[in-house]
N, C-alpha and C positions, 0 to 999 in steps of 0.2 A: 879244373878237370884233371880227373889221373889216369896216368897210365901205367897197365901194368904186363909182362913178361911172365905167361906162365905157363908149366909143364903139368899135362894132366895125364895122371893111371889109370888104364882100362881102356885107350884107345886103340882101333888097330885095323881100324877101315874107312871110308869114304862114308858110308853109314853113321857112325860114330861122330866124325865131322861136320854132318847136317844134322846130327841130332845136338851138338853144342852151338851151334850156327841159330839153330832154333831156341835153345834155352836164353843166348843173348840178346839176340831178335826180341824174346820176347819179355823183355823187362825194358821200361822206360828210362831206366837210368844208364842205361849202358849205350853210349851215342857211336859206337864204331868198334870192329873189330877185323881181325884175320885169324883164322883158325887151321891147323895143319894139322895130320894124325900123330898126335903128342906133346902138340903145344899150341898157345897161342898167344895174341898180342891184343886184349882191350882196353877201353878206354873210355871213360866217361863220367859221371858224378858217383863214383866207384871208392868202397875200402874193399881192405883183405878180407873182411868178414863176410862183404857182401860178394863177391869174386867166387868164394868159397861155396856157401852157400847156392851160389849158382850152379856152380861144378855138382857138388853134390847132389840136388837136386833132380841134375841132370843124367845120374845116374854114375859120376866116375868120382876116380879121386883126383884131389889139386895134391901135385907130389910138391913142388914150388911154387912160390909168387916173387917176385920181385918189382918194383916202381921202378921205374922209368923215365926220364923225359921226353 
């Protein structure tokens, strides 16, 4: 399992929060997280590609990623 440390662009409400809450929620691969307005902390059968792609998806950018343990 991996974890990763990341800062995402285009956050800047509580709204914003539940809609990345839900982008992680809703992938099977992603077994946990915490999410604040500009960053968060996931974690689970996870790369940077796919981290990313979540982000985007989601409608923001990933400014950073960093791994974790």
């Amino acid at each position: 399992m991996t974890k990763f440390e990341i800062k995402i662009d285009g956050m800047g409400c509580q709204k914003c929060v539940s809609n990345v809450e839900k982008a992680f929620a809703g992938d099977s691969r992603v077994k946990g997280y915490e999410v604040n307005i500009g960053d968060a902390i996931v974690y689970g059968d996870l790369t940077e590609e796919i981290v990313r792609e979540i982000i985007e998806d989601a409608g923001y950018d990933l400014k950073s990623i960093k791994e974790v343990e």
